[in-house]
C-alpha positions in Angstrom: 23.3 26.0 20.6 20.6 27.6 22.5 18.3 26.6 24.9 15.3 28.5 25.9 14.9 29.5 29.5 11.1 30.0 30.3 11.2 30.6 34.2 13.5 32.4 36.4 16.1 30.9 38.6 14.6 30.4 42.1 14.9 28.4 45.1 13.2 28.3 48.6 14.6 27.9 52.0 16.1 24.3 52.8 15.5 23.1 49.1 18.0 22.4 46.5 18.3 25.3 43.1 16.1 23.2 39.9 18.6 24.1 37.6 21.8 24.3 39.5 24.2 25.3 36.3 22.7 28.0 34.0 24.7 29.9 31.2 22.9 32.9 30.0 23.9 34.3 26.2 27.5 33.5 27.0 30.0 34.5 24.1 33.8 33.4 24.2 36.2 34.7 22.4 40.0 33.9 22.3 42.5 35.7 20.5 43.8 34.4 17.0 46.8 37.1 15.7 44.9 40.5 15.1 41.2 39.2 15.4 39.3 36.6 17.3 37.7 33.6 17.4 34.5 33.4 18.8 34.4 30.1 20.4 30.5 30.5 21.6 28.3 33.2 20.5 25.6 33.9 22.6 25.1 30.5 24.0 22.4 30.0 26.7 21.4 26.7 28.4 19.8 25.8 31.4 20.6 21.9 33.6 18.0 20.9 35.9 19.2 19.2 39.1 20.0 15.6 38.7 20.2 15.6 34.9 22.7 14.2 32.4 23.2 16.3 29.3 25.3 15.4 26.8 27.0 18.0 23.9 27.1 16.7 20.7 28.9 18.2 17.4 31.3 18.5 15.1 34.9 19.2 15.4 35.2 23.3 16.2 31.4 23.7 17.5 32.4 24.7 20.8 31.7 21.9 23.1 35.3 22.1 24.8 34.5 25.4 25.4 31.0 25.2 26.8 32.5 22.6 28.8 35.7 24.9 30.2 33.6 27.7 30.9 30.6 25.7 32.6 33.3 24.1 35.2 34.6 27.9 35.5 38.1 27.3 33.9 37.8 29.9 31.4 36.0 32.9 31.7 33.3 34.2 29.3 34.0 37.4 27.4 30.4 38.2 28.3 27.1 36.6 29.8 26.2 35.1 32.9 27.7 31.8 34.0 25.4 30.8 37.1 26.2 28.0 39.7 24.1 26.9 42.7 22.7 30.6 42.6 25.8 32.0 42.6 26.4 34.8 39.4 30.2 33.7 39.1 31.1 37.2 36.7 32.1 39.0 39.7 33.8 36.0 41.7 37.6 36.9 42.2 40.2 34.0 41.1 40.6 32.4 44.9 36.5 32.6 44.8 36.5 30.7 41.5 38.5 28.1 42.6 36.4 27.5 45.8 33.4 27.5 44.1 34.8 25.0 41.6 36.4 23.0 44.5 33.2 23.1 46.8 30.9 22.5 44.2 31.9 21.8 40.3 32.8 18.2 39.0 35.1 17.5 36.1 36.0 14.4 34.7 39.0 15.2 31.8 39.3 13.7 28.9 42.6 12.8 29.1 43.0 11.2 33.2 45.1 13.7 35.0 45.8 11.2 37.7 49.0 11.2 39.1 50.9 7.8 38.7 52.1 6.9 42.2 48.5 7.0 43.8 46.0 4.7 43.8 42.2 5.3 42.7 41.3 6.1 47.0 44.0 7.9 47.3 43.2 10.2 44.0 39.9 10.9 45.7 41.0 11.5 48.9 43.0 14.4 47.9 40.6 17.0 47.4 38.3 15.7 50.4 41.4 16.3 52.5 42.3 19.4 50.5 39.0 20.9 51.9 40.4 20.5 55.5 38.9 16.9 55.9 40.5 14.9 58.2 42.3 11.7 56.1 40.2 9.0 57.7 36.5 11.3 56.5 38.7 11.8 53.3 39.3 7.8 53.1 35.7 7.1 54.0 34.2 9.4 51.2 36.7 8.2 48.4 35.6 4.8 49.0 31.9 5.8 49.2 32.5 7.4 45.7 33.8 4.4 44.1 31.2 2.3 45.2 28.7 4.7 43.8 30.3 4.0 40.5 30.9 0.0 40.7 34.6 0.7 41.8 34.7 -0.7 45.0 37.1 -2.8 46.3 36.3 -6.4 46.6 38.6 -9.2 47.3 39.0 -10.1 43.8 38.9 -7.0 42.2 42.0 -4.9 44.0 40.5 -2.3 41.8 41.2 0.8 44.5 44.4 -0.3 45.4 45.4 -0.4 41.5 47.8 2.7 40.7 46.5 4.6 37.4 46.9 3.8 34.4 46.4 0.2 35.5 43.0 0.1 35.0 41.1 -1.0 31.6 39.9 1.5 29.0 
């Protein structure tokens, strides 16, 4: 699972990075009794700004780990996990999770919504988490779900739904 990286990570002043997340020969390795298990061996892949990749593979490949350690929720045993320019190796654990906060987006899986909120009110926490006051948090939640066809129309009721109400 290797991709080749032909030029160097650069930006100029006032312009966005071209490839915003860049793993370079990352290994993982998790402890399994009195060995390991390497997870990902020496995996290297670059995204270019505005891109959709998708990870495809059997069952054990790796792709839950690429994933976990690309969104910075594990850390690689060794490599280089790069985001916006920023080498994350040397980050401490409070500068991890602003980085991730500020600037990483995860989408689970399995929803880790929480039950009693509705679908605004599940964006608006980490907008206000950020300091935001709750109307700027309101407005950007409901920005986001019309981005994604969510919004709230008088027959849909869709963002004042509580999860697990929703179809899928």
């Amino acid at each position: 699972m290797s991709v080749p990286t032909a030029a160097p990570l650069t930006a100029t002043a006032g312009s966005a990075l071209a490839h915003p997340l860049t793993l370079s020969n990352v290994t993982l390795e998790y402890p399994d009794g009195g060995g390991t298990i390497k997870a990902l061996d020496s995996v290297s892949l670059r995204v270019a700004a505005g891109r959709m990749v998708s990870l495809v593979g059997p069952s054990g490949s790796g792709k839950s780990s690429l994933l976990a350690v690309a969104a910075t929720l594990v850390r690689p045993t060794s490599g280089d996990l790069i985001i916006d320019g920023t080498n994350t190796a040397g980050l401490k654990d409070r500068e991890l999770t602003a980085l991730r906060r500020e600037t990483v987006g995860i989408i689970f899986q399995q929803p880790n919504l929480l039950a009693s909120l509705t679908a605004v009110e599940q964006l608006m926490i980490g907008h206000h988490l950020r300091g935001n006051p709750l109307k700027a948090a309101r407005t950007r939640a409901l920005d986001l779900l019309d981005l994604v066809g969510l919004a709230e129309s008088p027959a849909s009721g869709r963002t004042s739904s509580r999860a697990g109400s929703g179809s899928g």
